[in-house]
C-alpha positions in Angstrom: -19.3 -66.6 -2.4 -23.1 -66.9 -1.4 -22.4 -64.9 1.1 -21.0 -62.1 -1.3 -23.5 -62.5 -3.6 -26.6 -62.2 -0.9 -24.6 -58.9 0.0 -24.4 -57.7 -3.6 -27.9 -58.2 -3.9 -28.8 -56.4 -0.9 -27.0 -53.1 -1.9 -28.3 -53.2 -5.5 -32.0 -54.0 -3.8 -31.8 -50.7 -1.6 -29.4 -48.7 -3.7 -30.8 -48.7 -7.2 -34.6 -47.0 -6.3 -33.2 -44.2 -4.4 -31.1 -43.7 -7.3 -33.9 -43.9 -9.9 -36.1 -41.3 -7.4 -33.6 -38.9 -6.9 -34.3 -35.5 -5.1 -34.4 -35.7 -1.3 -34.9 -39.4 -0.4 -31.8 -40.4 -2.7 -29.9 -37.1 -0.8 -30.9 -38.7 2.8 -29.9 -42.4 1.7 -26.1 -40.4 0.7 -26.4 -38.7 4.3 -26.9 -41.9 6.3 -24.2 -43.5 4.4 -21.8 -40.5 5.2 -22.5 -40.7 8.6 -21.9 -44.5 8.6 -18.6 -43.5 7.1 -17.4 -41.4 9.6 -18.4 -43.5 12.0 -16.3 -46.5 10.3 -13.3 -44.2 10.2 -13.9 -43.0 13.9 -14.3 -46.7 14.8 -11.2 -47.4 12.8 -8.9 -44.7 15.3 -10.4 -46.1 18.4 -8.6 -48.6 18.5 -6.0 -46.5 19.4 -7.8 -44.0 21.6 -11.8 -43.3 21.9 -12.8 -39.7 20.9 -14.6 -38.0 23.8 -18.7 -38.7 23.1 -20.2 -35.8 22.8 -17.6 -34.8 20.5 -17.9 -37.8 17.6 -21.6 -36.9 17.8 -21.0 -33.2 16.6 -18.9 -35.0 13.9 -21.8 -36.7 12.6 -24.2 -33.8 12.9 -21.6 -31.5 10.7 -21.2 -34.3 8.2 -24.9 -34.4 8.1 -25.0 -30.8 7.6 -22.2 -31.0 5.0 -23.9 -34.1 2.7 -27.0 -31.9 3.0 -25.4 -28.1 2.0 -27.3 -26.9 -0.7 -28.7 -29.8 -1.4 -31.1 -28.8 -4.3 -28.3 -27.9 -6.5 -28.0 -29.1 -9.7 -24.7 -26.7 -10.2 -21.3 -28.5 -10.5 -20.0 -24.8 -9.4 -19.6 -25.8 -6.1 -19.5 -22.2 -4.0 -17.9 -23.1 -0.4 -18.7 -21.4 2.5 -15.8 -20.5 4.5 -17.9 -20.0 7.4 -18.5 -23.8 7.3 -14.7 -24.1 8.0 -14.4 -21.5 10.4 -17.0 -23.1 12.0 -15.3 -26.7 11.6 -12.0 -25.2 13.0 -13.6 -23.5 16.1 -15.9 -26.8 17.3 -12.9 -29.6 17.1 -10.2 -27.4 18.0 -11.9 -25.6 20.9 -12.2 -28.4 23.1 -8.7 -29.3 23.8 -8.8 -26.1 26.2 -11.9 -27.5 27.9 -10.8 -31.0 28.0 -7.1 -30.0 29.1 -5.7 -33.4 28.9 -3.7 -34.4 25.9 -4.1 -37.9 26.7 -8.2 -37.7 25.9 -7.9 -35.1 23.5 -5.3 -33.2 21.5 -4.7 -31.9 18.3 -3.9 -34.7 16.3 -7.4 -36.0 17.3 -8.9 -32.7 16.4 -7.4 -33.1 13.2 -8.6 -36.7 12.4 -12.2 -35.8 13.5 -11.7 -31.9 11.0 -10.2 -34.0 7.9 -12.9 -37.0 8.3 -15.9 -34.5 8.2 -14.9 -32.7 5.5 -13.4 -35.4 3.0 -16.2 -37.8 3.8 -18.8 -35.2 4.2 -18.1 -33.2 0.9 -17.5 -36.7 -0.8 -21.3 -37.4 -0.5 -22.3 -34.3 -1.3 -20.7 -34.1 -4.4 -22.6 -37.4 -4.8 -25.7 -35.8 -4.7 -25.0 -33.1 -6.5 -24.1 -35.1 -9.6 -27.2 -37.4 -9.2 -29.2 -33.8 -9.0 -27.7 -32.8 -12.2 -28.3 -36.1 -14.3 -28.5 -39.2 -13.1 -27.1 -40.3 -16.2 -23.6 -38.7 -15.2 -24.0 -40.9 -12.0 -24.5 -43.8 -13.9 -21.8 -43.1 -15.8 -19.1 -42.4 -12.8 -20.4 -45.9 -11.3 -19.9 -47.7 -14.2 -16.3 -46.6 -14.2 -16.1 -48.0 -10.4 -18.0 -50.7 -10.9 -16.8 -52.6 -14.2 -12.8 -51.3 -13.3 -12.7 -53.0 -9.8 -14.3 -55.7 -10.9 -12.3 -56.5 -14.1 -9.0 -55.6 -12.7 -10.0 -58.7 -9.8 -10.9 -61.1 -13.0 -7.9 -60.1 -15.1 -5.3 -60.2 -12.1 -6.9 -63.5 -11.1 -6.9 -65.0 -14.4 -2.9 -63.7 -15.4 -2.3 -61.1 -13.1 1.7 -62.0 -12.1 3.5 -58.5 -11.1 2.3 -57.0 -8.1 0.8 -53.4 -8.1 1.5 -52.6 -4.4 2.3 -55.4 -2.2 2.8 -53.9 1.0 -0.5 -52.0 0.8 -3.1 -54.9 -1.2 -1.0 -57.9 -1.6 -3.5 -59.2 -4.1 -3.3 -56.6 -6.5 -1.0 -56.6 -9.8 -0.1 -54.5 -12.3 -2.0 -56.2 -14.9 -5.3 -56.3 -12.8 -5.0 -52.8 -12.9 -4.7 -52.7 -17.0 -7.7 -55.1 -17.4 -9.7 -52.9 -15.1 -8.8 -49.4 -16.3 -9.5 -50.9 -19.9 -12.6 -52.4 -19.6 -14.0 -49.7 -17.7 -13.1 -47.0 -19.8 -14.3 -49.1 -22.6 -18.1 -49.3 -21.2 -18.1 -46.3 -19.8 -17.0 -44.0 -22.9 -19.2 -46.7 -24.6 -22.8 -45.4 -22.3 -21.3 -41.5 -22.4 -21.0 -41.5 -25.6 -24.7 -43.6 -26.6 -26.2 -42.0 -24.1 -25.2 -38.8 -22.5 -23.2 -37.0 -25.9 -23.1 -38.1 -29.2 -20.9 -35.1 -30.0 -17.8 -35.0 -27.9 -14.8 -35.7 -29.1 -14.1 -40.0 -28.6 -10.4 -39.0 -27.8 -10.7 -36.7 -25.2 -13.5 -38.6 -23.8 -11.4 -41.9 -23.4 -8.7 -40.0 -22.2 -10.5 -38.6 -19.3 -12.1 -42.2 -18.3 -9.1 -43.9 -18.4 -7.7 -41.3 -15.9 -11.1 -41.6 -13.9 -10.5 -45.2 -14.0 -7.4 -44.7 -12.7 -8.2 -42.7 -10.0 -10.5 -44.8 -8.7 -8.2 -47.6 -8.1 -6.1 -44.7 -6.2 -9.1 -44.9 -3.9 -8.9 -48.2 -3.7 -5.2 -48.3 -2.8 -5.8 -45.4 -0.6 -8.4 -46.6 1.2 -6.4 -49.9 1.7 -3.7 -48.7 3.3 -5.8 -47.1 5.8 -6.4 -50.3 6.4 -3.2 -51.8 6.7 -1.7 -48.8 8.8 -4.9 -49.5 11.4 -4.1 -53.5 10.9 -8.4 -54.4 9.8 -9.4 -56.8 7.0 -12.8 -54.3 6.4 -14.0 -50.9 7.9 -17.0 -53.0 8.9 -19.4 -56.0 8.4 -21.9 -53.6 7.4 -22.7 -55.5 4.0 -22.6 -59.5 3.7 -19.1 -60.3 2.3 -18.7 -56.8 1.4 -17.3 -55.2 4.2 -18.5 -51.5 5.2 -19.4 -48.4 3.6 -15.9 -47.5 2.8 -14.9 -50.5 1.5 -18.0 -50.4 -1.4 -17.5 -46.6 -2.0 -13.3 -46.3 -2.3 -13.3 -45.9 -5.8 -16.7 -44.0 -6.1 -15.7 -41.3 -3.5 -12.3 -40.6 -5.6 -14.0 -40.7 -9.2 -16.4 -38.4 -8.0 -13.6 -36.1 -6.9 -11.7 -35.9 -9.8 -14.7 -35.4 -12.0 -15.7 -32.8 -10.4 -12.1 -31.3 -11.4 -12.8 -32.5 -14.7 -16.5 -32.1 -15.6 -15.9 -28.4 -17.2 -13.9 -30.8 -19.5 -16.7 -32.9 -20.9 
C-alpha cells in the first residue's frame, strides 16, 4: 500500500504542473509518455519474437511525430492526413522485402508495429489537443477516469459479488462497475456543469458521462486482456505499485476517444 501510495504521489507530483502549464512542455510530457507506450506494447510482443532494431526505433519516431501533428491546435476537428498513412503503410510494410525472412519479420509484425503507432500515437494527441482547447475539458475527462476506476475497486471490494469478466480481470464485478460508472458520472456532470456550462441540458449531459464512464472501463477490460492473452501482471514497473504507462492511462486513452466522437454533442 505504501508502496502504491509513494507511486500515486509521484505521478500527481510530475503530472499536475505540466497540466496546469499547458502548450508545449505539457504536449512533450504526452509525447514521452506515448513513446513509453509503444515501447511497453513492443516489450509486451517480444516475448514472442523481437522486432528487428532499427525498425521499433522508426516506430517511436512516427509516434513522436504523430503525438506532436499539429500540435498547436485547439480544433476538436481533427483533419487527418492520409499521407501520414501512406507513409505508415510504406515504412512497416516495405521491409519484409528487404528482410526476406518471415521468421524475423512478416506481416503480422508489420501490422502490430502500424496499429500500435497509430492507436497509441493519435491517443495522445488527442490528449493534447483537448488540454489545448481547455484544460477544463481535461479535467473533466480525468475525473470520469479517475473517480470511476477508483469507486468501481471500493464498491466491488466492499459488495461487489457477480463477476464482470472473469476470464479477462478476475477481480472485477458487475457491481464495481455500477458504483464506478455512478459516482463518476456523478462528479463529473457535477464539475461540467459548475464549471465548464451552466446551460446544457442535465439529461443529456449525464447521459453522455455515464457512457464516457462506461467506456473507460472498456479500456480497462481491453487493456487487460492484452494482458492476459501475453500472460503479464503489468505493462511495466514504470510507476511504484502502479504498473506502466498503460496500465495508468487504459481508461483515459478510451474516454478520450469516445469524446472526441461525442464533443459536437456537448
Amino acid at each position: 500500500m505504501k508502496t502504491r501510495i509513494l507511486g500515486a504521489i509521484i505521478v500527481i507530483a510530475v503530472f499536475v504542473p505540466f497540466l496546469i502549464i499547458g502548450k508545449l512542455p505539457f504536449a512533450i510530457l504526452m509525447t514521452v509518455l506515448s513513446v513509453c507506450s509503444v515501447y511497453e506494447l513492443l516489450k509486451v510482443r517480444e516475448q514472442q519474437k523481437k522486432f528487428p532494431k532499427l525498425l521499433k526505433v522508426i516506430a517511436y519516431l512516427v509516434t513522436v511525430a504523430f503525438c506532436l501533428y499539429n500540435v498547436g491546435s485547439i480544433d476538436f476537428q481533427y483533419n487527418f492526413d492520409y499521407r501520414v498513412m501512406t507513409f505508415l503503410i510504406f515504412i512497416f510494410l516495405s521491409p519484409m522485402v528487404f528482410i526476406n525472412n518471415s521468421k524475423r519479420y512478416n506481416f503480422d509484425d508489420a501490422l502490430f508495429l502500424i496499429g500500435s503507432v497509430l492507436f497509441l500515437g493519435l491517443s495522445f494527441n488527442l490528449i493534447i489537443v483537448t488540454r489545448n482547447y481547455d484544460i477544463t475539458y481535461i479535467l473533466y475527462l480525468l475525473l470520469i477516469s479517475t473517480i470511476t476506476d477508483t469507486f468501481a475497486l471500493v464498491t466491488g471490494s466492499l459488495i461487489g459479488k457477480n463477476k464482470l469478466c472473469p476470464k479477462i480481470s478476475p477481480k472485477k464485478t458487475i457491481e464495481g462497475l455500477v458504483g464506478g460508472v455512478f459516482f463518476g458520472t456523478f462528479a463529473a456532470s457535477a464539475f461540467y456543469i459548475t464549471v465548464i456550462n451552466s446551460n446544457i441540458s442535465l439529461v443529456l449531459l449525464v447521459v453522455i458521462t455515464a457512457l464516457l464512464c462506461l467506456i473507460g472501463q472498456l479500456g480497462d477490460l481491453v487493456f487487460s486482456s492484452i494482458k492476459r492473452y501475453y500472460e503479464i501482471k503489468d505493462f511495466s514497473d514504470l510507476i511504484p505499485g502502479h504498473g506502466g504507462i498503460l496500465d495508468r492511462f487504459d481508461s483515459l486513452i478510451f474516454v478520450t476517444l469516445a469524446f472526441i466522437i461525442l464533443v459536437g454533442i456537448l
